[in-house]
N, C-alpha and C positions, 0 to 999 in steps of 0.2 A: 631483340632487345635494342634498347638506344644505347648510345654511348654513356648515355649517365647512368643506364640501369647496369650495365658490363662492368663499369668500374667503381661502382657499388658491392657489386656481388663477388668482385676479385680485391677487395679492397684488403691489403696486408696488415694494416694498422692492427695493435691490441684492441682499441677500444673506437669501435665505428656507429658513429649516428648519422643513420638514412635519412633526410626530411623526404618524405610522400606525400604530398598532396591530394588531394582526392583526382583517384582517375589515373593516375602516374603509373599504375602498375607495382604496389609495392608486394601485393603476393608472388608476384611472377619473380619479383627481382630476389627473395626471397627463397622462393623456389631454385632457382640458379645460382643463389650464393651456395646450398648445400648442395647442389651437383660440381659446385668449384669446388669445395672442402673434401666429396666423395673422391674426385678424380683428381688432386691431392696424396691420396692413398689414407687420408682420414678413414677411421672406420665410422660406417654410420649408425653404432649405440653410441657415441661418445658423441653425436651431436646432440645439442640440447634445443628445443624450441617449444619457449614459451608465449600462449596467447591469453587472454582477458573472459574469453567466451566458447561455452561449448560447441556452438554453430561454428566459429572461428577454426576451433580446432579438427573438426570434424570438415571443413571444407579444405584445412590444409594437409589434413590426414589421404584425402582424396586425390586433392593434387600429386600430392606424391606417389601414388600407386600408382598413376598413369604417367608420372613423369618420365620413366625407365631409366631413371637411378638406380644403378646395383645398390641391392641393400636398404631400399628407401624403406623398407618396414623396420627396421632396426632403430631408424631415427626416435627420438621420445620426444613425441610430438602431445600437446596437452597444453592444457589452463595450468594456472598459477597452485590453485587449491588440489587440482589433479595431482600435480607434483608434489607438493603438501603431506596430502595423503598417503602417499605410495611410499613417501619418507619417514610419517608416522608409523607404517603399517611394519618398516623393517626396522623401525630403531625404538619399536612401543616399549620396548621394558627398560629403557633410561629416562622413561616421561613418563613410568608408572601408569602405562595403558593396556586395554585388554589387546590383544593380535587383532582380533576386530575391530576397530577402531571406531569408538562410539562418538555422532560429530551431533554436536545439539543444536537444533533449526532455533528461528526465532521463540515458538512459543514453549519446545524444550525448555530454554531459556527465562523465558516470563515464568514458566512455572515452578523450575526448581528456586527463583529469588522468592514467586508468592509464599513457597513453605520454607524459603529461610527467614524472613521478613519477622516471625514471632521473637528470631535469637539476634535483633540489631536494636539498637535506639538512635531513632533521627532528631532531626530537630525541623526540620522542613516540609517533607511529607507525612505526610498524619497514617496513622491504621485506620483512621475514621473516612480515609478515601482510600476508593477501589482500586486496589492495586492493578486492575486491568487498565487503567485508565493512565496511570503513570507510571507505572514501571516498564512501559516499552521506549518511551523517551530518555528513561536513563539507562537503559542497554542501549541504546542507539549514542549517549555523552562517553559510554566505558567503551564501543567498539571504537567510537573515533577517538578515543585516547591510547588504546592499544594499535592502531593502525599507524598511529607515530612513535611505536617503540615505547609508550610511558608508561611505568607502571603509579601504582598508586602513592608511594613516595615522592615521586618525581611530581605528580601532579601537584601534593598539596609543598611542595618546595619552590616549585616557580608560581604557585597562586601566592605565598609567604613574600616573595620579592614582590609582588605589584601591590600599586596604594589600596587604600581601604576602600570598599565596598560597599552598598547598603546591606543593611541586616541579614534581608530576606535573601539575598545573592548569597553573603557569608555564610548561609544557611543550608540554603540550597547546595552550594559548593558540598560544602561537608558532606551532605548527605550524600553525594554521588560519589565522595569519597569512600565514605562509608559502605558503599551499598557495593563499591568495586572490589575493595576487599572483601567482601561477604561472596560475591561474587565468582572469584577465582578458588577462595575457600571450596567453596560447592563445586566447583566444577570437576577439583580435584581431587576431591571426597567421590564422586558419583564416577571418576575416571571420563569424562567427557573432555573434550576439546569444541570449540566454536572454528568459524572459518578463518575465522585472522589466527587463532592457532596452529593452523595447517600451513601458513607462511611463516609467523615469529617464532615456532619450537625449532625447528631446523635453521633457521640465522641464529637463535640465542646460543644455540647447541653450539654453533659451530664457530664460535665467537668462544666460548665458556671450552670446551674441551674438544678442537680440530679433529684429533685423533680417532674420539669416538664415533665418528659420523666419515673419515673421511673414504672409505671406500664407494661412497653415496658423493659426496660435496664434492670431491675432488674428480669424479669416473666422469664428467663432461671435458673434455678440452675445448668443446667449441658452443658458445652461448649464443643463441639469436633471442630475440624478446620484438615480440607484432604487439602492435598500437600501444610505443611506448609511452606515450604522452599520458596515460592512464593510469600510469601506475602510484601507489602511495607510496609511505615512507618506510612501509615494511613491507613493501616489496624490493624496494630497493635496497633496502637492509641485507635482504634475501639475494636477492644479486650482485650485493658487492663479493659477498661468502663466494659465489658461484663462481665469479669471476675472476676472485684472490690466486688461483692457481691454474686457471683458462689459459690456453693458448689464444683467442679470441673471444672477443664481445662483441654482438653484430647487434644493434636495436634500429628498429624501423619504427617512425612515428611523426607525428605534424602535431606542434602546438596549437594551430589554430581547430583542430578538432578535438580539443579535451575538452569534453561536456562534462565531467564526474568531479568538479572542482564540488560541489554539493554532499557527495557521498564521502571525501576525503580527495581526493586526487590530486596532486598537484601538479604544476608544471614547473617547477622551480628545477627539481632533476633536471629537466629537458633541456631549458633553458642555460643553465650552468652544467652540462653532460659533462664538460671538460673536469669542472673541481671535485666532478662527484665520483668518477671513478680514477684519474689522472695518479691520487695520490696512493690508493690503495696496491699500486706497481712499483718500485722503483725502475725508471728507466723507460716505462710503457709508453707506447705511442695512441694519439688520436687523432682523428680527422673527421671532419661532416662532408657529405657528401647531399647534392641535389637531384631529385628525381623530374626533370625540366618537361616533359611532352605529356599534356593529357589524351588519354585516348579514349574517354569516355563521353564526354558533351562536346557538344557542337560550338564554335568560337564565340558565339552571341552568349552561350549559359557557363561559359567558364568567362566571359569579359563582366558578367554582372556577379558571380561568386567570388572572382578576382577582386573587384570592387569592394566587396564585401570584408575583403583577408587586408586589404588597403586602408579603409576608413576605421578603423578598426584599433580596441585599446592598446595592441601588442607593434603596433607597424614603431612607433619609435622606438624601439628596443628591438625588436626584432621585425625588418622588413619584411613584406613575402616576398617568396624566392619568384624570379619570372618562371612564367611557366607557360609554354605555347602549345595552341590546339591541333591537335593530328588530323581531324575528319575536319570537309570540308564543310561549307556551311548550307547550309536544306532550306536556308530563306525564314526561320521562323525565330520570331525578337520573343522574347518571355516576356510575359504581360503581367501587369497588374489593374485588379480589378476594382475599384471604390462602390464598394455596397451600402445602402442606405441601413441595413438592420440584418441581423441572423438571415431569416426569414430569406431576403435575398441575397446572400450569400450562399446561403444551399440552392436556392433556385439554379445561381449562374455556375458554381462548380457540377451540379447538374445539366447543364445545357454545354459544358465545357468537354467533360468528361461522353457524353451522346455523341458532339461534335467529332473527338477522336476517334470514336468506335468506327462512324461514317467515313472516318479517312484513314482505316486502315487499323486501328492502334488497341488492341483488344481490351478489353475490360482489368484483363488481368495482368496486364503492363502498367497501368495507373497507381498510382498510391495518392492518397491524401494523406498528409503531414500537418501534426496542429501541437503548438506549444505541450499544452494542457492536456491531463488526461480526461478531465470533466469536457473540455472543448470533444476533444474523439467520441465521446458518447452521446454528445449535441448533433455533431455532423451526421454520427453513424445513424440516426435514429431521422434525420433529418432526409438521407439519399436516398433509405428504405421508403420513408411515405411518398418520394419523387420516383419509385420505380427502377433507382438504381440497382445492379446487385453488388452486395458488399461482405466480403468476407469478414466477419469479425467477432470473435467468439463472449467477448467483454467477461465478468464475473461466472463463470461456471455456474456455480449456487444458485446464479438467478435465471438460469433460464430454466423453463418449462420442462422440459426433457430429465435435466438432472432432478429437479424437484419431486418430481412424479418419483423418483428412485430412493430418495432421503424419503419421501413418504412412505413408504414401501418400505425403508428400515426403522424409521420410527413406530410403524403399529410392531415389530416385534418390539420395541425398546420401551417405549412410553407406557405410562402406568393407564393411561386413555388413549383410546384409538384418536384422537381430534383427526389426525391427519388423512385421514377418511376424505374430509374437506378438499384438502388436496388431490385427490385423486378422479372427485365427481367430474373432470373431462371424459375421463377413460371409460367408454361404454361398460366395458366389461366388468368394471369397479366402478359405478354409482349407485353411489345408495342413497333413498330417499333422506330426506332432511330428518324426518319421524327416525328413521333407523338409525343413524348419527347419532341423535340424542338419545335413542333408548341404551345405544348403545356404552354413550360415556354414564350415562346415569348406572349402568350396571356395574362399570368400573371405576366409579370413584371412592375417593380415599374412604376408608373403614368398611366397606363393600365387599373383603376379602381380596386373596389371591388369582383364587381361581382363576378369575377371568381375563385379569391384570395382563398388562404385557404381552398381548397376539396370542395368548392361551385362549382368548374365546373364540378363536379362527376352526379351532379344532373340538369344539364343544358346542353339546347342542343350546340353540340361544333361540326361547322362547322366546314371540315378541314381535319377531321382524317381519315386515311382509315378505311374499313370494319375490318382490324386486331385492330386497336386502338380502334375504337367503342366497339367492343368484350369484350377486356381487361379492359375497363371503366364501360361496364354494370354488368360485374362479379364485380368490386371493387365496383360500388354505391351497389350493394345487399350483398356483405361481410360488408360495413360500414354504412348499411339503421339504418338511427337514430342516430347515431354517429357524432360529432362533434368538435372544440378545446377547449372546454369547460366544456367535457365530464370529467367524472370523469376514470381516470385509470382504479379502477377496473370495472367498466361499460364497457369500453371496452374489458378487457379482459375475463367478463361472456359472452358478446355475441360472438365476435370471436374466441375464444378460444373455450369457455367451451360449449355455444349453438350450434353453426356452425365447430365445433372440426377442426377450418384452426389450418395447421402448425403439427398436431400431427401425428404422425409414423402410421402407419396401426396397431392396435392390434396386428395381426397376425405377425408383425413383431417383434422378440424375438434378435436379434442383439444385441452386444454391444454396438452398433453404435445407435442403436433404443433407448435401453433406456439409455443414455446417452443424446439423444435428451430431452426424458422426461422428466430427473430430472431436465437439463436446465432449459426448458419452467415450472419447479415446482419449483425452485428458482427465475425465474422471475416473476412467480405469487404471491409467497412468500412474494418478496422485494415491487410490486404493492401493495398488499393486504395491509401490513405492514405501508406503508405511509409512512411520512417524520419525522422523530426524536416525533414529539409531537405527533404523531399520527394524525395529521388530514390526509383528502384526497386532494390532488391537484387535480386540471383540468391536463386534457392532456398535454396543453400548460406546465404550470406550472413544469410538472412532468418532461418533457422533457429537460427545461431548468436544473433543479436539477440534472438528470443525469447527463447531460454534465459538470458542474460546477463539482460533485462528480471526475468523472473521470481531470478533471484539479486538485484536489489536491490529486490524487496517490490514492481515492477511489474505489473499483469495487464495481458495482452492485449486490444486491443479497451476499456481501461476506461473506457466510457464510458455515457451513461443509456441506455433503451431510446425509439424514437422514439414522437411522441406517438400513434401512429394503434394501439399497442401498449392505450391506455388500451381500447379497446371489448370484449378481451378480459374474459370472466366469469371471471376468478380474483383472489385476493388478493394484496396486493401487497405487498410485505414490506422494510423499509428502515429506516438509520439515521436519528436525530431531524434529523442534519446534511443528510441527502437530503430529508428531508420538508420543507425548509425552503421556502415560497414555495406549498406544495402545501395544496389541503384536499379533505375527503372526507365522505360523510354518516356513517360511521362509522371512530372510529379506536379500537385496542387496544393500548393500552400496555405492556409486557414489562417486566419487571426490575427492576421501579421499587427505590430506595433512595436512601440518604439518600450513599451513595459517590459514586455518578453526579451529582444533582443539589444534592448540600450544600454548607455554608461548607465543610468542611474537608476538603486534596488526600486523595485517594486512598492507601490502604493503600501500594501499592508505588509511590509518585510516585518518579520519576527527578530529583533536585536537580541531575544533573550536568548538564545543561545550562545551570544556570545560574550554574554556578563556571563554563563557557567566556563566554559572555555574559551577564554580570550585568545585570541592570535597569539600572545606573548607565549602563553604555553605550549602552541605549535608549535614554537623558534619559530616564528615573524612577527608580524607588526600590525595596529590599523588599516594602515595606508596599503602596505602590500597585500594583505587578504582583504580591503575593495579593490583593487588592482586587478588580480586572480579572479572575484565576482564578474568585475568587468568584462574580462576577459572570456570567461564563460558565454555569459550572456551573447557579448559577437559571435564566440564558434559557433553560437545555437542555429546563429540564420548562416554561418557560411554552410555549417555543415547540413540546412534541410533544401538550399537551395542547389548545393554540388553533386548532391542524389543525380538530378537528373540528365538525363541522355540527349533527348531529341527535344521536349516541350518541356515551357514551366510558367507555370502557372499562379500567380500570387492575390492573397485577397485581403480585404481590410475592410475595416467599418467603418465609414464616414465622422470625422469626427477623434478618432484616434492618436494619438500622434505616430510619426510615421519613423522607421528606422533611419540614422540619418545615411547608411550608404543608398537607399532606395530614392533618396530624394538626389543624391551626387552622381549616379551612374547616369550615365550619356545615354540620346535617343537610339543607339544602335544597341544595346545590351537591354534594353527595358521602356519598353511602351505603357503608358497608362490609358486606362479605360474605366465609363461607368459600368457598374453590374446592371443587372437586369433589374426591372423595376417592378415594384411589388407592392399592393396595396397593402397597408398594414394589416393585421387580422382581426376582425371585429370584436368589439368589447362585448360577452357574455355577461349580463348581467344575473347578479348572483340569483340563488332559484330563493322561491316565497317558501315558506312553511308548509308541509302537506297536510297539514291538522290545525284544528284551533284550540287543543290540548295545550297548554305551555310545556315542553317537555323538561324535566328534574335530572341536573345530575350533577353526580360531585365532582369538589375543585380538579381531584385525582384525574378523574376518570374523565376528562375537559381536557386535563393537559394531555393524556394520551391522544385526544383527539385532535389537538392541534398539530400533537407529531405527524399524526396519520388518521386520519379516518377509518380505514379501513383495520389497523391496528387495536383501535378502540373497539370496532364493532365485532372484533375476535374476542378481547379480551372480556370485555363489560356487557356486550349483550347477545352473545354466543356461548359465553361463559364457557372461552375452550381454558385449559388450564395450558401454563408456560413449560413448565417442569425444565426452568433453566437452575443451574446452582449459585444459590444465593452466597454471595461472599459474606465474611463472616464481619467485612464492613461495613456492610448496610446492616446488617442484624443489629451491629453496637447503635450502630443509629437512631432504629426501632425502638431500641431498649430507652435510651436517652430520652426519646421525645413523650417513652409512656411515663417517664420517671415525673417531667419537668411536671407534665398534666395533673396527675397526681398530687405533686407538691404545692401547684399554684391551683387547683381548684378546690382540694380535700384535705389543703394543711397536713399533709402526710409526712414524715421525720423523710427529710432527704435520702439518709441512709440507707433505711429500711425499704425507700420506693427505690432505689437504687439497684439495691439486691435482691428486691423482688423482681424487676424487668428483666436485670441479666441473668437471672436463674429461667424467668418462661422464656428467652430467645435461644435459649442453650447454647451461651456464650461462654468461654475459656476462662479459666480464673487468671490469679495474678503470674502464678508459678507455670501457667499456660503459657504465656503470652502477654508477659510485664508493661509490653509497650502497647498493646490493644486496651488496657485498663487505663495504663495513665491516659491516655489520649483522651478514654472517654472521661474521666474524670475532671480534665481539665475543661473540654466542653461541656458538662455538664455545671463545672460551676462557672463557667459564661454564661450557662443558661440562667442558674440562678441569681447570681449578679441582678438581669435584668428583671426576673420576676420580682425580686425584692426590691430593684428601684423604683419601677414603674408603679406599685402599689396600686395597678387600676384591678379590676376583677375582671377571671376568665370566662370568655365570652360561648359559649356552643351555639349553633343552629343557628348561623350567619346565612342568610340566603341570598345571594345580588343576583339580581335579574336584568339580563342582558340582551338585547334584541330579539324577543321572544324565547329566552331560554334561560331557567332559572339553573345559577351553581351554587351549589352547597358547600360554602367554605369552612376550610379546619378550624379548629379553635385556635383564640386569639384573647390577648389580652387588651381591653377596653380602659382606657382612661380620658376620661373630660374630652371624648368625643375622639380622639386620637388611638388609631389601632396599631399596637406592637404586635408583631407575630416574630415567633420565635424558630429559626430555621438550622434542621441538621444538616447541610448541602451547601455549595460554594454557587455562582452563578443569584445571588441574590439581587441584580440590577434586572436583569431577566425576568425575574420573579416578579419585582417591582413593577415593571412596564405592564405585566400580565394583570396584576391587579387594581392598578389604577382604573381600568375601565370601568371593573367592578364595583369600585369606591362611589358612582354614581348612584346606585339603588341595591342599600345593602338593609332587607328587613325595612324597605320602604322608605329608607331616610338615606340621604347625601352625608359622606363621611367626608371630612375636612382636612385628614391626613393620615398617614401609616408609615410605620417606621418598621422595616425588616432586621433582621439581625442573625446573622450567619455563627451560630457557635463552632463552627470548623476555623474558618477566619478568621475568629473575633473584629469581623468587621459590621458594619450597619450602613443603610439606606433611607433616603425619607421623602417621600414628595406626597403632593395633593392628585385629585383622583382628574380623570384626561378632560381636557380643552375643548379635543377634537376626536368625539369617540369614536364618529363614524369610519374616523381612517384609521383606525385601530385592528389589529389582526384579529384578536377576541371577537370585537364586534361582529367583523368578517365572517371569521369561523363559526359563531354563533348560528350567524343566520345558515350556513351551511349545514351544519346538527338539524337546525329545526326543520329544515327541507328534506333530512333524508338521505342529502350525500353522503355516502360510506365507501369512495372512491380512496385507490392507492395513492401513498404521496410518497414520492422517491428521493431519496436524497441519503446522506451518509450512516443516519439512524438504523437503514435497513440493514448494516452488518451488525446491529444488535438485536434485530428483532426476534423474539421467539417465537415466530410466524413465516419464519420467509421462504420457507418448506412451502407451504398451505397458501401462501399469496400467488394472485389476486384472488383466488376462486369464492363463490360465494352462494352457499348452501339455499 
C-alpha cells in the first residue's frame, strides 16, 4: 500500500471520505481498512459494507476470502437493496409484509396500476390511451420522487410554492400525483414493496420508532459504503440511520465518476460530506483523505484522463486531486482517429483492434466503449461483417436461438400453431408452406377445441404431407408431456437440459458457439428466476409477461454476462455506463463529440420532465441541476477514457464537434490521426415493380408496411393471426370510430350508435370503469363537434394511387373539395405527412387540402397535398410493396411486434 492508501484505511476519524480515482486502488484500500478494524479486535459481523452492484459485491466477497482476515465471512458484505431486504425479511410484520418478502419488478408494477387505473380520475392522461404506453413514464416520475424521501404530500406542497404553469403541466402534475397515491395504495393492499422500498422502509422505520428496528440498525459499529458518489437521497437517508450510533463511517468514491446523475444520483452528498453527516454526531469528527498513485495506466493515459478531470465543469469547485503514475511508460500516446462516416470508423477500429492482436494484445483484453446504446449495436454488427470476433449477447428475444424456443412454447400456448414459421430453419421441424396453412386453417377461431393449442401434435391430422407428418412427430416427441399450463421451467429441464434441443455441439469452441450458450443461460436464468415475487408462471402466463416486458422498453434476461464469460478471445463491446468499475489493456472509444460529453444538453433534450418535477422539488434549483448535467456528461468521457491500461484508442466523425479537453490535452497525452479511408457505399437504387398488376391495399395495412415489411407480410398476406391482448383502450377507440361512421353517414341518434358499438366491443359500463366512459364520451363529442360543423358528406372508397400502388383510404368527410378525417390516436402530424402524398391522386382527382383532427387531443392539422413526392417515404415505400420487398426493418417497433418469435423467416 502507499502511504495514502495506509492512512486511509487506519483513518480514526467518525466520518471518513476516500476520493479514488480510477486506478488508485480503492478496493484494496478498502480491503485493508476492514483488516485495521479486524485487528482492532472489531468483530467482523459488526462490520457493515455496502456497494451499488451485484458484480461489485461479489468481487468484494472474493477479496475477502483470500485476504486471511480472521473472520472475513462474518463481514455483511452486499448491495444497498441486499441490505434492504434482509431488513424487510426480519422486521416484515411492522410493514404488514408476508416473511417472504414479495418485491414488484418493473412490469409487476405497470400491471397492478393498469387494474387500478378503472378506480382513479385524471385529468391528463386519458383511458383512451394505452396505458402501456404511459404508465411506465410515470412509475419512473413516482420512483424518482420517492428516491428523494417525497411522498405524495410533499410533492403537491412544493409544486403549490412555485409560479403557475401551463394547463397541460398542471395537469399532467396532478395526474402523477394522483396516480402515486393510487400507487402506494396498491402496493400495500397487494403486500408488495418496489426497490426504493427496500432502502426507505428501514430509514423511515428507524427515524419513526429507533427501538423497533434497532437490534438491526444499531448491530453495525462499523459502516464502509464503495462508489459513494452514487448514491441518492435515500440512500443516504439510510446511512445517516446507519451511522447515528456507528463507531465509524468509511465511504470510498470520486465525483468525477458519477455517471447516475440521470437515474437520480447526486453528488451533492459527496461534494458537501462534511454537512451531511457532521451534524447528525454531536462532537463527530471528519476528514477526506487522498488516494494519490495510479497503478493502472500508463503516464501518457492517466495525463490525458487527468486532462479530462481538469477541463471539466467541477475543477472550480472542486479541483482534481494530483495524482501520479506508478508504471512506467511502454512508448505508446492514445490516439485519436478523425473518420469520414460510420462506414470508416468501423473499418479503422477494425484495423486497430487486428493491429493489437499482432502485437501481442488478445482479442479478449479489448473493449469497445460508445456513448449510446443504439451506437453498441451499430459498432457490434459493423466488426462482425469486418471478421472481428465480438462477444455480445444484445436483446436475448432477438436472437435466433431464443426464438426457435418461444416458438416451441407458443405452438403449445397459441390458439394457431403460426409459429411453425419460426421453426422452418430446423431440419427436423419444417414443414411445407401447404402444411402451415392447412394447418392454421384447421385451428382457426370457430373450428373448435380439439386442435387448438399444440393439441393437434398428438392427434391424427389428415392433410399433411409425409414431410409435415415428419416435422409434427419430431415436435409431439421434443414436447411429450408438455403443455400451456406447464410450468416454464419444466419446459425448459426437459427441452433444453434432458433432450439438450437448441445447444451448439460441445465440440463446437467458436465464438459464435458460446455466445449461443450464454444466451440460452440468460434465458434459463430469467425462466428459472420467475416473475418479480418469485413465483413460477404457466407457459401461457410467461409468455404473455414477455411480451408486456418488452412493450415497456424491458429485455428479457437483462442482465450482465457472468464472469467466467471473460476467458473468451473476443471483444467486448458496451456502454461507458457498463464499463463503469471495469478496466482493460486496451480500450477504443466510438463516437466521441462534444453532444455526449460537453457542457451543453443535447440537441433533442426532453425539458418535460422537468416542467413535471422541477429541480425546486428536489431541494435545488435550475442552475444547480444544469450544473450536476454538466457534470455528468465530463465524468462520461473521464470515466471511458480511465478504463484503460496500456492503449487507448479514440474515434470521431469528421465534422462533429469535438470535446473540448481532447482539443486542450498536449501532443504527449494525445496524437491525432485520419481513419482509414473508405469509399462511400453505393447508392441501390430502389427495385421496379415485379408485375404490371397495380397491386390494392388498404391505408391499415400500408402503414404496417411502412413500419416493416416484413411485419405486413405476416400480418396481411400470410394472414398469421397476433393473438396479442388487446387493451380495453383501443377497444373504446373502435367503439368510438364505429359510432361517429354511423352518425355522420346514416343519421343514426348518437346515443343509440354509442351503445350499440360499446356493447359489440364488450367494453365495461359506467359502474365498471367511470373514467373509460367519460373519456370516451368526451372524445366522441369532439367527434361530433366536427361532423356537425363540417356539414360535408362521408366519403367511402377513397382510392390514391401512389407510384404504382393503389391505397384504400378510411372514410373521410368531404367538403367543397377539402378532406376532414376524423382520428381516435394522438401523433396526428405524422398522419398528416403520411397523407399528403396521397392527396395527389385520390379516385383520380388532386385534392387541395385535408384537415386531421385527433379526438384524444382535441387538436387538429391542415396542409395541402406534397410539393415534392418523390422524396416522400410513402412514395419510397410504395415503390418497395410494388417490387416485392418484404425484408425486415429493425428499429424500436420490434419490442412490440407480435412476430418477433417468427422473424425473419419466411415460409
Amino acid at each position: 500500500m502507499t502511504q495514502g492508501q495506509h492512512d486511509a484505511a487506519t483513518a480514526s476519524e467518525t466520518f471518513v471520505n476516500v476520493v479514488a480515482g480510477p486506478g488508485t486502488g480503492k478496493t484494496t484500500t478498502l480491503i485493508h481498512r476492514i483488516k485495521h478494524l479486524v485487528e482492532r479486535g472489531i468483530p467482523p459481523s459488526q462490520i457493515l459494507v455496502l456497494t451499488f452492484t451485484n458484480k461489485a459485491a461479489h468481487e468484494l466477497v472474493e477479496r475477502l476470502k483470500v485476504s486471511g482476515i480472521a473472520g472475513a465471512a462474518d463481514v455483511w458484505a452486499g448491495t444497498f437493496h441486499a441490505f434492504g431486504l434482509e431488513f424487510l425479511r426480519k422486521y416484515h410484520q411492522i410493514f404488514g409484509l408476508e416473511s417472504d418478502v414479495r418485491l414488484a419488478d418493473p412490469l409487476m408494477q405497470v400491471r397492478l396500476m393498469v387494474s387500478t387505473l378503472p378506480k382513479v380520475r385524471l385529468k391528463y392522461y386519458l383511458r383512451l390511451q394505452n396505458p402501456y404506453d404511459w404508465l411506465p413514464g410515470v412509475l419512473g416520475h413516482i420512483k424518482r420522487l420517492k428516491e428523494e424521501c417525497l411522498t405524495v404530500a410533499d410533492y403537491r406542497a412544493r409544486l403549490a410554492a412555485l409560479p403557475p404553469c401551463e394547463p397541460d403541466v398542471a395537469n399532467e402534475r396532478e395526474d402523477i400525483a394522483t396516480l402515486f397515491e393510487a400507487y402506494e395504495t396498491a402496493m400495500r393492499a397487494e403486500h408488495l414493496v418496489d426497490y426504493v422500498d427496500l432502502i426507505a422502509l428501514p430509514a423511515s422505520q428507524a427515524k419513526r420508532d429507533r427501538t423497533s428496528v434497532a437490534q438491526y440498525i444499531d448491530h453495525f459499529s462499523h459502516v464502509l459504503v464503495d462508489e459513494y458518489q452514487d448514491v441518492t437521497e435515500v440512500m443516504v437517508d439510510l446511512l445517516r440511520q446507519l451511522a447515528l450510533n456507528a463507531q465509524s463511517f468509511w465511504a470510498v468514491g470520486d465525483v468525477r465518476q458519477a455517471i447516475h446523475h440521470w437515474r437520480g444520483a447526486s453528488i451533492r452528498s459527496l461534494m458537501h460530506f462534511d454537512a451531511t453527516f457532521l451534524s447528525t454526531i454531536p462532537g463527530a469528527t471528519v476528514r477526506r483523505y487522498a488516494l494519490d498513485l495510479n497503478r493502472r495506466s500508463t503516464p501518457e493515459i492517466l495525463e490525458l484522463f487527468s486532462c479530462a478531470g481538469i477541463h471539466h465543469a467541477l475543477n472550480d469547485r472542486m479541483p482534481l486531486e494530483p495524482v501520479t503514475a506508478y508504471r512506467p511508460s511502454i512508448g505508446v500516446i492514445p490516439t485519436l482517429y478523425e473518420c469520414d462516416s460510420k462506414l470508416s470508423q468501423a473499418v479503422t477500429i477494425a484495423q486497430r483492434i487486428d493491429g493489437l492482436v499482432q502485437r501481442g494484445v488478445p482479442y479478449r483484453d479489448q473493449v469497445v466503449i460508445s456513448r449510446k446504446s443504439a451506437n453498441v449495436e451499430q459498432i457490434v454488427e459493423a466488426l462482425e461483417n469486418l471478421n472481428v470476433p465480438v462477444l455480445h449477447i444484445g436483446d436475448v428475444c432477438q436472437r435466433p436461438e431464443i426464438k426457435k424456443l418461444l416458438c416451441l412454447m407458443e405452438l403449445l400456448c397459441m390458439r394457431q400453431p403460426r409459429s411453425l414459421v419460426g421453426l422452418i430453419s430446423e431440419p427436423a421441424f419444417r414443414m411445407p408452406p401447404q402444411d402451415i396453412e392447412h394447418l392454421i386453417f384447421l385451428t382457426r377461431k370457430g373450428a373448435g377445441l380439439s386442435m387448438q393449442r399444440g393439441r393437434w401434435l398428438w392427434l391424427p391430422t389428415p392433410g399433411l404431407s409425409p414431410a409435415g407428418q415428419q416435422a409434427k412427430s419430431n415436435l409431439a416427441l421434443l414436447l411429450r408431456g408438455l403443455k400451456r399450463d406447464s410450468r416454464p421451467w419444466d419446459f425448459v429441464s426437459k427441452v433444453l437440459l434432458d433432450q439438450r434441443y437448441g445447444l451448439p455441439n460441445p465440440a463446437d469452441q467458436t465464438i459464435q458457439a458460446h455466445t449461443q450458450r450464454l444466451a440460452t443461460w440468460l434465458f434459463v436464468y430469467a425462466v428459472r428466476n420467475g416473475d418479480g415475487d418469485i413465483r413460477q408462471a404457466r407457459l401461457s402466463q410467461f409468455l404473455l409477461r414477455e411480451e408486456l416486458r418488452r412493450r415497456i422498453g424491458e429485455k428479457l434476461g437483462d442482465r450482465g454476462l457472468p464472469p467466467e464469460a471473460r476467458v473468451l478471445d473476443a471483444v467486448s463491446v458496451m456502454t461507458v455506463h457498463s464499463s463503469k468499475g471495469l478496466e482493460y489493456p486496451a480500450i477504443h472509444v466510438t463516437d466521441v463529440d462534444d453532444a455526449s460529453y460537453g457542457a451543453n444538453r443535447p440537441f433533442a433534450y426532453d425539458v418535460r420532465g422537468l416542467d413535471l418535477i422541477p429541480p425546486e422539488v428536489l431541494n435545488s434549483n435550475g442552475a444547480e441541476f444544469m450544473f450536476e448535467e454538466r457534470v455528468e456528461r465530463n465524468n462520461l468521457l473521464y470515466v471511458a477514457l480511465s478504463r484503460a491500461r496500456d492503449y487507448l484508442y479514440l474515434y470521431e466523425i469528421s465534422g462533429w464537434p469535438r470535446p473540448v479537453p481532447l482539443n486542450r490535452a498536449a501532443a504527449t497525452s494525445l496524437v491525432k490521426r485520419s481513419g482509414v479511408k473508405v469509399p462511400p457505399a453505393p447508392i441501390i437504387p430502389l427495385p421496379l415493380a415485379s408485375s404490371t398488376v397495380v397491386p390494392t391495399v388498404s391505408y391499415e395495412a400500408f402503414q404496417a408496411y411502412m413500419s416493416c415489411p416484413l411485419q405486413y407480410h405476416y400480418r396481411y398476406e400470410l394472414a398469421l393471426t397476433a393473438e396479442q391482448e388487446i387493451d380495453v383502450s383501443i377497444r373504446a377507440r373502435w367503439a368510438i370510430m364505429d359510432m361517429l361512421l354511423t352518425v355522420a353517414r346514416d343519421g343514426t341518434d348518437p346515443n343509440t350508435a354509442f351503445q350499440a358499438a360499446w356493447a359489440l366491443h364488450g367494453l365495461p359500463d359506467r359502474t365498471e370503469d367511470p373514467g373509460l366512459m367519460d373519456d370516451a364520451i368526451a372524445a366522441t363529442k369532439r367527434g361530433l363537434v366536427v361532423v356537425n360543423s363540417v356539414g360535408g358528406a362521408v366519403e367511402e372508397g377513397m382510392v390514391s394511387e401512389v407510384n404504382g400502388v393503389r391505397i384504400e383510404l378510411p372514410w373521410m368527410i368531404a367538403d367543397k373539395g377539402q378532406l376532414h378525417w376524423i382520428r381516435a390516436q394522438t401523433g396526428i402530424q405524422y398522419t398528416l405527412s403520411q397523407l399528403r402524398p396521397m392527396m395527389l391522386d385520390i379516385n383520380g382527382s388532386r385534392r387541395p387540402s385535408a384537415k386531421i383532427y385527433s379526438i384524444i387531443t382535441d387538436q387538429h392539422v391542415m396542409d395541402g397535398p406534397s410539393r415534392q413526392v418523390a422524396s416522400t417515404s410513402v412514395y419510397k415505400m410504395a415503390q418497395r410493396f410494388a417490387a416485392g420487398d418484404r425484408s425486415a426493418s429493425r428499429g424500436r417497433h420490434c419490442g412490440r411486434c407480435a412476430y418477433l418469435s417468427i422473424c425473419a423467416n419466411i415460409p
